[in-house]
N, C-alpha and C positions, 0 to 999 in steps of 0.2 A: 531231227527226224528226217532219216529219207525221203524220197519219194515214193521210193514201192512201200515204207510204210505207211507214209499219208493214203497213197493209192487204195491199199487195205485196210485202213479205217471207214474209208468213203466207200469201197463195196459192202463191207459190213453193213454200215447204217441203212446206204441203199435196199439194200437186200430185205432187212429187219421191218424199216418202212415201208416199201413196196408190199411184201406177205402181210403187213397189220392193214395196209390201207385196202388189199384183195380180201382179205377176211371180213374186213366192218361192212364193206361192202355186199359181199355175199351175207352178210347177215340181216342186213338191211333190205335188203333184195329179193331173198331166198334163193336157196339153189336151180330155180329153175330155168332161170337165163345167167346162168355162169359163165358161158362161152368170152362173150362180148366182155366183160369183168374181167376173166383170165387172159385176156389177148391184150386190155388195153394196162393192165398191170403191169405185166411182163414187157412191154414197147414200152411204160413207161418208165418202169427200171432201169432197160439198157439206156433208153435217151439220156435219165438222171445220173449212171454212171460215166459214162463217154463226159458230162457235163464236167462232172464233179473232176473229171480226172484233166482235165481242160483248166478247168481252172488250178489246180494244183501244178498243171505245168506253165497257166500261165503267171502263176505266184513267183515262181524260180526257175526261169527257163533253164538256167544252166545248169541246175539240180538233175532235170530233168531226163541228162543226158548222161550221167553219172552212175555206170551200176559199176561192182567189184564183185569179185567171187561169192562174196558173204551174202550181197543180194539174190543173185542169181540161185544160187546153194536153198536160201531162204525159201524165195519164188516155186522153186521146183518140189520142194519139201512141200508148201502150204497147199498146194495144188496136188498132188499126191495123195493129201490126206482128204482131201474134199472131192477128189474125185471116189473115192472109195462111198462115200455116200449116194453118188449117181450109181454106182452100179446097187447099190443096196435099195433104191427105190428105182430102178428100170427090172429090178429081181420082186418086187413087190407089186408092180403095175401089169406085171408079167402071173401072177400069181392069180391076182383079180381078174385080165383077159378069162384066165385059162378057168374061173368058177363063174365068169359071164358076166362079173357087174357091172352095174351100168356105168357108161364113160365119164358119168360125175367122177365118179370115185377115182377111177383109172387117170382120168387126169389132173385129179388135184393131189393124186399120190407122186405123181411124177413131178407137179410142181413144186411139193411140199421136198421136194427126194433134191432138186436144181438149190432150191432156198437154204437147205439146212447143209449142201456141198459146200455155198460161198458162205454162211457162217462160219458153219466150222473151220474151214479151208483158210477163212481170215485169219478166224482166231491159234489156229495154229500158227500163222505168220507173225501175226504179232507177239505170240508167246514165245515164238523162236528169236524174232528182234530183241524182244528183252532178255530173256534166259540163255538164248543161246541153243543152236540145233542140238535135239539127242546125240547120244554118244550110242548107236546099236552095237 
């Protein structure tokens, strides 16, 4: 297994974990003080990614320095497809601005819009590592 694919199983989970642990959370809590919840999930994600991908490079430093076309091919594809989710919830937070709801919504649509980019965006990385990029 690569690196850029270890790399994108550890955003995956991060990602996955991060949003169930911002959810229990605001459920436990209620939506009323989200703010502080949403801010320290999101800082805690990235720190947990940067972590996770540290240690994968220090598993195999010299892996770490290893891409070829197929990675990079891969890379651009998975990121491609998960950015198409950001604009599909920055087009959905935009929708909600523009009928006035309140900034719960508007910003847990944006977060939920960030969350479901790096799933998906993984998981087409990994299904391209295994299967192979489409043929358009």
């Amino acid at each position: 297994m690569s690196y850029d694919e270890k790399s994108a199983w550890a955003y995956l989970v991060v990602a996955v974990l991060g949003y169930a642990v911002y959810l229990i959370l605001l459920a436990v809590n209620g939506p009323g003080d989200y703010v502080p919840l949403l801010i320290w999930t999101v800082v805690g994600s990235i720190v947990a990614n940067i972590l996770a991908r540290f240690a994968i490079s220090f598993s195999n430093p010299r892996e770490a320095d290893k891409r070829d076309q197929r990675d990079r091919e891969i890379n651009v594809f998975g990121e491609r497809v998960g950015a198409a989710f950001v604009v599909i919830g920055a087009l959905a937070a935009l929708i909600l601005a523009l009928f006035e709801a309140p900034w719960f919504w508007i910003a847990n649509a944006v977060y939920a819009a960030f969350v479901l980019s790096a799933v998906v965006g993984s998981i087409a990385t990994l299904v391209a590592y295994r299967k192979g990029l489409p043929a358009w």
